[in-house]
C-alpha positions as YAML, in Angstrom:
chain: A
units: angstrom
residues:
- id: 1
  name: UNK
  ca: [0.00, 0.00, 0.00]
- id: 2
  name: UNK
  ca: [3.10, 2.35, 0.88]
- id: 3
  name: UNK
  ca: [4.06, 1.80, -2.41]
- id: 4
  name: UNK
  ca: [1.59, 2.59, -4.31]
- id: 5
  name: UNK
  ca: [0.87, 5.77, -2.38]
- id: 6
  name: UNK
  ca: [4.55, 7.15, -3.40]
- id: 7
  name: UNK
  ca: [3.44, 5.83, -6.54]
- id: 8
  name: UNK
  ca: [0.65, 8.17, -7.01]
- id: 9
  name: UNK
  ca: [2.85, 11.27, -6.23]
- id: 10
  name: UNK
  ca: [5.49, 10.79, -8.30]
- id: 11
  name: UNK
  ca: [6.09, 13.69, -9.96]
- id: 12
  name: UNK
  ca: [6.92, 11.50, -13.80]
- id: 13
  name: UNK
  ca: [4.09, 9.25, -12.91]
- id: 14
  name: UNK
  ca: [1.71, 12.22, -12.96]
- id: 15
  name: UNK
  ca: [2.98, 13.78, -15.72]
- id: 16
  name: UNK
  ca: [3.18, 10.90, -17.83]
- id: 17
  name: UNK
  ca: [-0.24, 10.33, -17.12]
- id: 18
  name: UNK
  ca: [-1.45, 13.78, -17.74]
- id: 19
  name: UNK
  ca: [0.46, 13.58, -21.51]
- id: 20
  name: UNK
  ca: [-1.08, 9.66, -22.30]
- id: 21
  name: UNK
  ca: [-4.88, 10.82, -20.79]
- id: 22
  name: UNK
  ca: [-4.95, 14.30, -22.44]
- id: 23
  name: UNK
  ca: [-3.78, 12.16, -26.24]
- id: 24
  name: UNK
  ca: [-5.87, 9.59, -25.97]
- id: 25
  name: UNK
  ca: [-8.57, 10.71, -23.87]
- id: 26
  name: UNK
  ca: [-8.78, 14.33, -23.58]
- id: 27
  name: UNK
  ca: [-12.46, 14.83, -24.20]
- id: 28
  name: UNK
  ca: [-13.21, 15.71, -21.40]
- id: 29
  name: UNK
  ca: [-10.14, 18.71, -21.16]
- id: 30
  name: UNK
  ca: [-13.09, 20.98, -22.24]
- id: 31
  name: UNK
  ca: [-14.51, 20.82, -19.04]
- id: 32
  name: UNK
  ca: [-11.36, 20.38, -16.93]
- id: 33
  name: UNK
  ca: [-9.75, 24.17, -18.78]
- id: 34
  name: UNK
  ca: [-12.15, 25.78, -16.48]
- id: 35
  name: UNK
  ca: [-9.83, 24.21, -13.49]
- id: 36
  name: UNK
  ca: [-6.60, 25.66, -15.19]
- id: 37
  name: UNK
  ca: [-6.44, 28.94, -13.22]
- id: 38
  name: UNK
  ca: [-7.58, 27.54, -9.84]
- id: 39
  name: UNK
  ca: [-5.02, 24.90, -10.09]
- id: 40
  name: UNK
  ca: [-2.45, 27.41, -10.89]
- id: 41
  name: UNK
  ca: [-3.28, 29.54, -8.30]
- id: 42
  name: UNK
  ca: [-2.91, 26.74, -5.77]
- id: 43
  name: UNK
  ca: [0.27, 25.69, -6.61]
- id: 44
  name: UNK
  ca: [1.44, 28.89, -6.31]
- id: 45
  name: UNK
  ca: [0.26, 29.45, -2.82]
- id: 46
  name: UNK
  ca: [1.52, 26.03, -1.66]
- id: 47
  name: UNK
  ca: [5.10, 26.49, -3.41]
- id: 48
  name: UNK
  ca: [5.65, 30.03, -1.54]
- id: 49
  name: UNK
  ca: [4.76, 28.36, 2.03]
- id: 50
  name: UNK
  ca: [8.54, 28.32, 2.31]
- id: 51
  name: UNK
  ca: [9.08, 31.62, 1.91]
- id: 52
  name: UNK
  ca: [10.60, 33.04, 5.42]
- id: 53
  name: UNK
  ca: [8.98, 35.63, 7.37]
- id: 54
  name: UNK
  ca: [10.04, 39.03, 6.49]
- id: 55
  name: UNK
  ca: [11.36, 37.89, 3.19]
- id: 56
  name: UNK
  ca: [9.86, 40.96, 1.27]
- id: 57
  name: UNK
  ca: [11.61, 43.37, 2.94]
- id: 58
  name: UNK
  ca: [14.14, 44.79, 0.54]
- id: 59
  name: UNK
  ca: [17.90, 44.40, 1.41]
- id: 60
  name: UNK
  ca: [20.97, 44.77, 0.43]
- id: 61
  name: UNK
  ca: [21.73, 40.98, -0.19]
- id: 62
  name: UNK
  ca: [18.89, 40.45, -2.59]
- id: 63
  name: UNK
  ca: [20.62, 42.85, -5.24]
- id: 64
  name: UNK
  ca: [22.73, 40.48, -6.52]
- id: 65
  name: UNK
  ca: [20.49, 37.24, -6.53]
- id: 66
  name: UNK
  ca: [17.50, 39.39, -8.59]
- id: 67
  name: UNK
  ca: [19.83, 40.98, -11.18]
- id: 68
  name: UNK
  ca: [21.43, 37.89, -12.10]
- id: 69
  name: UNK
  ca: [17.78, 35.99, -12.17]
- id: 70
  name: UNK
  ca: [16.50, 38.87, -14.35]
- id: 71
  name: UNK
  ca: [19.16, 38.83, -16.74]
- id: 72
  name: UNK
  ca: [19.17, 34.92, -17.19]
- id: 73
  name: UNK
  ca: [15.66, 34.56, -16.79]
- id: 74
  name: UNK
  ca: [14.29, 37.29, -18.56]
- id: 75
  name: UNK
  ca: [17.15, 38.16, -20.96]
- id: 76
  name: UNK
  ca: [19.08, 34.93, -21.81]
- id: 77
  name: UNK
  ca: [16.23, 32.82, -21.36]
- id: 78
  name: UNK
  ca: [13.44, 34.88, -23.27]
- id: 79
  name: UNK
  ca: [15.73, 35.91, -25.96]
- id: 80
  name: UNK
  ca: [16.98, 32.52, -26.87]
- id: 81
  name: UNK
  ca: [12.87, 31.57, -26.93]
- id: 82
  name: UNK
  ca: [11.91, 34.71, -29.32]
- id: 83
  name: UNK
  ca: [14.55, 34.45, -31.39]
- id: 84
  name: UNK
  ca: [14.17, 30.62, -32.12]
- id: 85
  name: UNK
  ca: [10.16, 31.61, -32.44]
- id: 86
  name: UNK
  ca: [11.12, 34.58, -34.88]
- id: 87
  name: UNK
  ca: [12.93, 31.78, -36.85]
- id: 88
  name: UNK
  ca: [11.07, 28.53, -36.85]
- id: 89
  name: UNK
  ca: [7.15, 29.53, -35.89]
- id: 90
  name: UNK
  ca: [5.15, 31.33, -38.82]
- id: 91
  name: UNK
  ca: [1.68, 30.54, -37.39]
- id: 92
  name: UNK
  ca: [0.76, 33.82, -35.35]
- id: 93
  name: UNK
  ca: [-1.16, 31.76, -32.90]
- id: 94
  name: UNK
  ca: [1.52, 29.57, -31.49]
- id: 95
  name: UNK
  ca: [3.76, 32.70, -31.87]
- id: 96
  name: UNK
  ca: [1.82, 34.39, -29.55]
- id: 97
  name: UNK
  ca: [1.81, 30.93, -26.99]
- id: 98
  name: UNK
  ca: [6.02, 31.39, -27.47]
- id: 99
  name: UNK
  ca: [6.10, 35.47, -26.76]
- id: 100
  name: UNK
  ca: [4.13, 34.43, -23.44]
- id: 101
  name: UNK
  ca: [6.25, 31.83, -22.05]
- id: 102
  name: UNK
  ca: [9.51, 34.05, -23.30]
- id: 103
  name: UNK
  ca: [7.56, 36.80, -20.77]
- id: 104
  name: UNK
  ca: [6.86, 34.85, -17.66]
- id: 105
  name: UNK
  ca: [8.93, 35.06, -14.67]
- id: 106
  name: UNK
  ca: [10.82, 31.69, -13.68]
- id: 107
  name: UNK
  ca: [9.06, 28.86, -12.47]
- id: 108
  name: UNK
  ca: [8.77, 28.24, -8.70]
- id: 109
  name: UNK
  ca: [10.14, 24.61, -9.36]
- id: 110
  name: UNK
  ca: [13.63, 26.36, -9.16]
- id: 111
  name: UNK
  ca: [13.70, 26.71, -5.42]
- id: 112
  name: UNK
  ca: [12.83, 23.03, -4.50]
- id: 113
  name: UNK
  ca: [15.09, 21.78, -8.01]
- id: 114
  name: UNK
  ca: [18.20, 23.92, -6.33]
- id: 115
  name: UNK
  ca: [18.18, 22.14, -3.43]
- id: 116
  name: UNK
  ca: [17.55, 18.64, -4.81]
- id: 117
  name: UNK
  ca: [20.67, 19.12, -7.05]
- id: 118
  name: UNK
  ca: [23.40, 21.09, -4.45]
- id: 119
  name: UNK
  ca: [23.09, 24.70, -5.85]
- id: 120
  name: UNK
  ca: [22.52, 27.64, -4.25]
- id: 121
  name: UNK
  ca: [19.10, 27.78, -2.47]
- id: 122
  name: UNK
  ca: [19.32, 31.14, -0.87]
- id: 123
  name: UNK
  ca: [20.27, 32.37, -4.09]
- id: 124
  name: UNK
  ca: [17.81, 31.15, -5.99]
- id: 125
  name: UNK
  ca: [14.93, 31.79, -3.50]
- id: 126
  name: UNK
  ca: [15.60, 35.21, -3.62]
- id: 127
  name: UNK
  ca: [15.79, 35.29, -7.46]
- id: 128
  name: UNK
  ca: [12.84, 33.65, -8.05]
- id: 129
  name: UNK
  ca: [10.57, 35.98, -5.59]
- id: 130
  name: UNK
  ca: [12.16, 38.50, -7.47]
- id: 131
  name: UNK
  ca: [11.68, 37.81, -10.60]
- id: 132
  name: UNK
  ca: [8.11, 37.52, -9.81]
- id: 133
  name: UNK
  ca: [7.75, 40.49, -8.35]
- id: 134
  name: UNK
  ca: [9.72, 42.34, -11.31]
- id: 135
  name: UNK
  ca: [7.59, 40.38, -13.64]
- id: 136
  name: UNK
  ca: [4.89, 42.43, -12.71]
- id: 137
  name: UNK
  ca: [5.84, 44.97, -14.48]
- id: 138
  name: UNK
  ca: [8.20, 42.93, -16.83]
- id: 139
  name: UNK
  ca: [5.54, 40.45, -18.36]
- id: 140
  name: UNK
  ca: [3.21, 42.83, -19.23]
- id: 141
  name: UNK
  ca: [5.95, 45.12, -21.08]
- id: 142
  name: UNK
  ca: [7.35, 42.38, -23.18]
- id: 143
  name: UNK
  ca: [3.89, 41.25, -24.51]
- id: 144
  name: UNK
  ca: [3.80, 44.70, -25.36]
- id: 145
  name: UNK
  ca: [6.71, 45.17, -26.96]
- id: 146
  name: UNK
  ca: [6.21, 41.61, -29.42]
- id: 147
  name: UNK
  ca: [2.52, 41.86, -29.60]
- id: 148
  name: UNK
  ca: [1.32, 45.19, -29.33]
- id: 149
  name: UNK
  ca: [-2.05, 46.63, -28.01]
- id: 150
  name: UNK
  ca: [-3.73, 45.06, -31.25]
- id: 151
  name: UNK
  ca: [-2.87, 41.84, -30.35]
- id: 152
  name: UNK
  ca: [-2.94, 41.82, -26.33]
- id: 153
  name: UNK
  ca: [-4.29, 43.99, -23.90]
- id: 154
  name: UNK
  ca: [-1.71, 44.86, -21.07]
- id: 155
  name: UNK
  ca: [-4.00, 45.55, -18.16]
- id: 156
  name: UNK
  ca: [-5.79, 41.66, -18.77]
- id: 157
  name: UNK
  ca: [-2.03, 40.03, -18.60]
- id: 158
  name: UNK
  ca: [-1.10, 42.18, -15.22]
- id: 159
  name: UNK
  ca: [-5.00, 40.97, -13.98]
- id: 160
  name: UNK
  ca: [-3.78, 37.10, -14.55]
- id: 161
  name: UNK
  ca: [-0.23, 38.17, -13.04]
- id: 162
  name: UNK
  ca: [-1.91, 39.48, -9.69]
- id: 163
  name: UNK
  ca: [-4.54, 36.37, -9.20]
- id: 164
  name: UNK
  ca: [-1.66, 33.83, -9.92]
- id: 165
  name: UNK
  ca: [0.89, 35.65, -8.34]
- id: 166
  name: UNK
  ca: [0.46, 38.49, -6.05]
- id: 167
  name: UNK
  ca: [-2.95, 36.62, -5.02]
- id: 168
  name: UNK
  ca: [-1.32, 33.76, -4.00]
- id: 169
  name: UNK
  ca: [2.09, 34.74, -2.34]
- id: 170
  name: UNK
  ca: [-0.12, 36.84, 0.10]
- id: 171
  name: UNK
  ca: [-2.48, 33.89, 0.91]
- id: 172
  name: UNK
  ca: [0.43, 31.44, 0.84]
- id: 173
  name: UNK
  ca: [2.03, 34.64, 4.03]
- id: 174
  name: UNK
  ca: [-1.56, 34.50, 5.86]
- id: 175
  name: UNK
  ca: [-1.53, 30.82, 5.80]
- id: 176
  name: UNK
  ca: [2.01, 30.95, 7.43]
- id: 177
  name: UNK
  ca: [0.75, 33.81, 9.84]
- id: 178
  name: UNK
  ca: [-1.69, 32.16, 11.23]
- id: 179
  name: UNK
  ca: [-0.09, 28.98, 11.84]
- id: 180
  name: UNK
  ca: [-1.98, 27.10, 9.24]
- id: 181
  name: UNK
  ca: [0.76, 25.95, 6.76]
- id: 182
  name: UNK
  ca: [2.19, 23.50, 8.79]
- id: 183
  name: UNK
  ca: [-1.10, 20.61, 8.26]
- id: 184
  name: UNK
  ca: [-0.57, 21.32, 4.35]
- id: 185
  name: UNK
  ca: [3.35, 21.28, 3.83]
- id: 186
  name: UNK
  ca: [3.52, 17.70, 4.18]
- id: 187
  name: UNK
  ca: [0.95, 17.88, 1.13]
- id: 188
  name: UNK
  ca: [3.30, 20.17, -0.94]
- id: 189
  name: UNK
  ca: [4.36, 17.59, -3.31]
- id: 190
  name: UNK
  ca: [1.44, 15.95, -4.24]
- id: 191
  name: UNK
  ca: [-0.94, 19.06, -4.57]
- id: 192
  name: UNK
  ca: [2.06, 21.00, -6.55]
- id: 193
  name: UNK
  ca: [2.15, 17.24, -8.94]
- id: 194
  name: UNK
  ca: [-1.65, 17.26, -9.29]
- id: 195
  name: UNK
  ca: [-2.12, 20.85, -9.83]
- id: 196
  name: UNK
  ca: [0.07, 20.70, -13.08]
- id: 197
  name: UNK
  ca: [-1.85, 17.58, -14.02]
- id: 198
  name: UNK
  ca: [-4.93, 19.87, -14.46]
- id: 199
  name: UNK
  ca: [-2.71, 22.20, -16.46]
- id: 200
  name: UNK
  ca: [-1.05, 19.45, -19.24]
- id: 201
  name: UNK
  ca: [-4.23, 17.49, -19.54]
- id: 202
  name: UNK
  ca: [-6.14, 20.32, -20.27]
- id: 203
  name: UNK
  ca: [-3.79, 21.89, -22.60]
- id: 204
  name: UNK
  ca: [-2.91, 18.61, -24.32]
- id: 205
  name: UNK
  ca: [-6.35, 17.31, -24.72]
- id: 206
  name: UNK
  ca: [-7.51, 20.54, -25.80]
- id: 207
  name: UNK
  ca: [-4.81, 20.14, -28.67]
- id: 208
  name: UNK
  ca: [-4.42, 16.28, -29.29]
- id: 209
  name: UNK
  ca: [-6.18, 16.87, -32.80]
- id: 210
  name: UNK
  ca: [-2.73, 18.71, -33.84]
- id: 211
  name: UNK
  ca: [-0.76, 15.99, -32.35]
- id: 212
  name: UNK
  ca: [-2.38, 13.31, -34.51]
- id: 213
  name: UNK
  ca: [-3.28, 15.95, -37.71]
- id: 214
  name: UNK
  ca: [-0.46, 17.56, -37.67]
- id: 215
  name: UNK
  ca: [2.31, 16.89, -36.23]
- id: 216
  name: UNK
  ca: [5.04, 18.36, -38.54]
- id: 217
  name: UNK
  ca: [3.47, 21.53, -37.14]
- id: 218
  name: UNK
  ca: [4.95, 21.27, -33.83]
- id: 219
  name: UNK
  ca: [8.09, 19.83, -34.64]
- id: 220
  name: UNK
  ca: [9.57, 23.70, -34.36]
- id: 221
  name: UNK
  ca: [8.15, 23.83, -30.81]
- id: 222
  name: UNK
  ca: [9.83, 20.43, -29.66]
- id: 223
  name: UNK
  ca: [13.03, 21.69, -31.22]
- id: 224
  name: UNK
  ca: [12.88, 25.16, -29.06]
- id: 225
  name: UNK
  ca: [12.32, 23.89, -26.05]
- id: 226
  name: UNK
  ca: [15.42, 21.49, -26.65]
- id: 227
  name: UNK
  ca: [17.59, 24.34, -27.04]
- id: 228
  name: UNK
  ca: [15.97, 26.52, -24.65]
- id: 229
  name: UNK
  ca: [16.70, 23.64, -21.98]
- id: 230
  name: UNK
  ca: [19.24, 20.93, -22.59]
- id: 231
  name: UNK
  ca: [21.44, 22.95, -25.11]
- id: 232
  name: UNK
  ca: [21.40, 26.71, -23.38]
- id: 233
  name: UNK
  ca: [21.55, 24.47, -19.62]
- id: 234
  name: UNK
  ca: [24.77, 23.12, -21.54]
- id: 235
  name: UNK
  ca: [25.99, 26.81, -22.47]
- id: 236
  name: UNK
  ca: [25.70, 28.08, -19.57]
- id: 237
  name: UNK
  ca: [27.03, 25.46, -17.36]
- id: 238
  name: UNK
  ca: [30.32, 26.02, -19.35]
- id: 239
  name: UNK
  ca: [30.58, 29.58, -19.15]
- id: 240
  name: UNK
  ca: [30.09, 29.21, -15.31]
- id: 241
  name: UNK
  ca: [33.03, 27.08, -15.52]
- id: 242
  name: UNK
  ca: [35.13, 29.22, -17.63]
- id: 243
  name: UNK
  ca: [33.96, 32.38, -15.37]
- id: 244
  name: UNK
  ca: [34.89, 30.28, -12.33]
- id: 245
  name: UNK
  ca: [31.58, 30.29, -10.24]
- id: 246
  name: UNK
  ca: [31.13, 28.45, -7.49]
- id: 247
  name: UNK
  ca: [29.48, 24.67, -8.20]
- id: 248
  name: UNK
  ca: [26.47, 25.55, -6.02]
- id: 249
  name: UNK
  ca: [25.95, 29.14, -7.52]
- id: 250
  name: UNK
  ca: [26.27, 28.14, -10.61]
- id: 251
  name: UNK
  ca: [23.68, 25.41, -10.58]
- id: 252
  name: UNK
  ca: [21.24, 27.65, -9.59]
- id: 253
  name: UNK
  ca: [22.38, 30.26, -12.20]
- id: 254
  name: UNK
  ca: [21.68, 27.65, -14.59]
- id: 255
  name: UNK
  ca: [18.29, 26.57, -13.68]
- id: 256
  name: UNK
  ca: [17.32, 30.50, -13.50]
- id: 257
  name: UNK
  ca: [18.83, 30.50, -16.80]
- id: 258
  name: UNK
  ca: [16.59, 27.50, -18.49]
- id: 259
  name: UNK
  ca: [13.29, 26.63, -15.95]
- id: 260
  name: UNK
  ca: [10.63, 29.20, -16.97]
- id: 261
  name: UNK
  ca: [7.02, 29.31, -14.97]
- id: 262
  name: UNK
  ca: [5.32, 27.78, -18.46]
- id: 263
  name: UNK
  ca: [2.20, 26.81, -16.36]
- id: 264
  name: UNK
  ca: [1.08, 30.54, -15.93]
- id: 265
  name: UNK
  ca: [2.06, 31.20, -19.33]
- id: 266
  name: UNK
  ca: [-0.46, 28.43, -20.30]
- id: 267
  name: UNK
  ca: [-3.11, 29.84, -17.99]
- id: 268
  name: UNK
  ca: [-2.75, 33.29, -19.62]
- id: 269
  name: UNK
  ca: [-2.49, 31.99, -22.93]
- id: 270
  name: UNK
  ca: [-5.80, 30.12, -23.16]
- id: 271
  name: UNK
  ca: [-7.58, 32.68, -21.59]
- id: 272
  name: UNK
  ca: [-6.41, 35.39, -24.08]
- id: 273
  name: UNK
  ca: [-5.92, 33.52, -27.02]
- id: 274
  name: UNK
  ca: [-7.36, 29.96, -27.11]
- id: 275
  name: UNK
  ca: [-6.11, 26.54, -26.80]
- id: 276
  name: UNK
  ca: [-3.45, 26.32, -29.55]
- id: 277
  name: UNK
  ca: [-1.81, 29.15, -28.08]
- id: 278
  name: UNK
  ca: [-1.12, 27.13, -24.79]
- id: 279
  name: UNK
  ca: [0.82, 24.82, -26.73]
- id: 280
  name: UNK
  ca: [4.09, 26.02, -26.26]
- id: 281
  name: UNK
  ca: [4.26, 26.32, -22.38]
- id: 282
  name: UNK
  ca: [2.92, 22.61, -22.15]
- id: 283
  name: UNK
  ca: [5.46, 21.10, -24.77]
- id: 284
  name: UNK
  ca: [8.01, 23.47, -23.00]
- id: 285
  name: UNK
  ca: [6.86, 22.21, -19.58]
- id: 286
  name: UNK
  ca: [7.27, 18.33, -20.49]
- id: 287
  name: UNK
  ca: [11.00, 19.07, -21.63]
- id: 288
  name: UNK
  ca: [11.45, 21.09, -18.23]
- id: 289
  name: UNK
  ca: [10.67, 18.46, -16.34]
- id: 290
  name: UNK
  ca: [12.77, 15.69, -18.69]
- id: 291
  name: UNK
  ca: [15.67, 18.35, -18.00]
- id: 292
  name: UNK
  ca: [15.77, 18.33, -14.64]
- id: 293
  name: UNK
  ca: [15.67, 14.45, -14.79]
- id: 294
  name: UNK
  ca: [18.82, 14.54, -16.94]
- id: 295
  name: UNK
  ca: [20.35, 17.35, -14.80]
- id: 296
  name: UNK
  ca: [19.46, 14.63, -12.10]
- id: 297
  name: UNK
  ca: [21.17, 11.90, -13.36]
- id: 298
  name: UNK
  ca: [24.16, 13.08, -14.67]
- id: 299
  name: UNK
  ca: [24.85, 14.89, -11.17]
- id: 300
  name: UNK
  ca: [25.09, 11.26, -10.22]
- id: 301
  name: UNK
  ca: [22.00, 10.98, -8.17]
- id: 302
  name: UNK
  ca: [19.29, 8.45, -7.96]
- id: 303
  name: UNK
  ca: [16.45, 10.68, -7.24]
- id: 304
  name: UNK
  ca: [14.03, 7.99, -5.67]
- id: 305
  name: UNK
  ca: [10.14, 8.53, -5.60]
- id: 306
  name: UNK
  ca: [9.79, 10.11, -2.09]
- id: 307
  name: UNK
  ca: [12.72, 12.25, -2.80]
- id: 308
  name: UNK
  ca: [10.82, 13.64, -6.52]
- id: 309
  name: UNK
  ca: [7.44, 14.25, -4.59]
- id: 310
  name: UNK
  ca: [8.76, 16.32, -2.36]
...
């Protein structure tokens, strides 16, 4: 029975199932999109629980962290994803999908991922709160800037940003305030896994006819989100090296650098544009998590179940 249990939390079990249901049985994704923003939401509030006390009061020691987040995160990261999309997407739709996961601020999976491989998780805790809260403003101006107002309104992708984000990182503080996180952080894995099975199913099934129509029409996507995780990871491990940075830093420069928060890019996405524009961020997301798996294994670590769910 224990075994099963882990079994049912494991973060590739979920996943894997979420891809296979949302193929071959995503009929029912057209009730289950509604669910997509909720489930978001809730990961978000359960994967800032960790965040300390007092966090958000600006120091001196989070200057460094958030500028080097923001430039790998925001200009590494997003550039390598819009230029690839300038060069290998003509359909405006999916173009749109690629600007919005280029825009998003880095995934929350960074914090937990730094510590499961030896980086830096100071470092990247502070990053990644920063980034969000710099994505505020950040998001919205670079769906501006490749979109324009004709295309996207602003105000509607800051609206998303504050219930996903902002909403959630001050529930996730009351929840901490009041004494109530500790019944739910034993729960963090498995609610985190199961929130992003809402999120692929529903973006997959909504899109298996493209899978099985076309499928030459993605290939560009799969072949972006290869570079813009195993190859740029690769890049940028070796210019750590050559630079000299520490192992640890540099392991959480490089997931800052390649690990973006595709999940609220797919919320956004099919509320503003439609199903086929969510189909970036969940292709991205499924070679996210392969990445971290090969980031896992080559580091020379069995991760086991337990350790994954966590």
């Amino acid at each position: 029975m224990k075994k099963i249990k882990s079994f049912l939390v494991h973060r590739n079990f979920i996943f894997s199932l979420a891809l296979f249901l949302g193929l071959f049985f995503g009929e029912w994704a057209k009730f289950t999109k509604w669910g997509v923003l909720p489930a978001l939401a809730v990961v978000m509030t359960v994967s800032t629980l960790g965040v300390p006390k007092g966090f958000f009061r600006i120091n001196r020691s989070m200057a460094l962290p958030i500028i080097v987040g923001l430039l790998m995160n925001f200009v590494i990261h997003s550039g390598v994803l819009i230029g690839l999309g300038t060069l290998l997407v003509s359909d405006k739709i999916l173009w749109s999908g690629i600007v919005l996961v280029a825009a998003v601020p880095p995934a929350v999976a960074i914090i937990p991922f730094t510590g499961l491989l030896g980086g830096d998780t100071s470092f990247s805790l502070m990053a990644t709160i920063g980034g969000y809260l710099c994505g505020l403003l950040l998001t919205p101006i670079l769906c501006l800037l490749f979109l324009g107002t004709a295309v996207i309104n602003p105000g509607k992708v800051l609206l998303i940003l504050l219930l996903l984000v902002v909403g959630p990182i001050i529930a996730s503080q009351i929840l901490v305030r009041l004494k109530m996180d500790s019944p739910i952080l034993p729960y963090k894995g498995p609610i985190t896994n199961w929130g992003f099975f809402v999120v692929i199913y529903s973006i997959i099934g909504l899109n298996r006819g493209i899978f099985f129509s076309s499928p030459k029409d993605i290939l560009p996507l799969f072949a972006i989100s290869f570079s813009a995780t195993f190859l740029l990871g690769g890049a940028i491990d070796l210019v750590s090296r050559f630079l000299g940075i520490e192992r640890s830093r540099g392991i959480s420069i490089k997931l800052l650098g390649t690990l973006k928060n595709a999940g609220t890019a797919a919320g956004i996405a099919l509320v503003l544009f439609g199903k086929t524009a969510a189909l970036p961020a969940a292709i991205l997301t499924t070679f996210m998590i392969v990445y971290f798996m090969w980031l896992s294994l080559t580091k020379g670590r069995k991760i086991g179940i337990e350790t994954l769910a966590k």
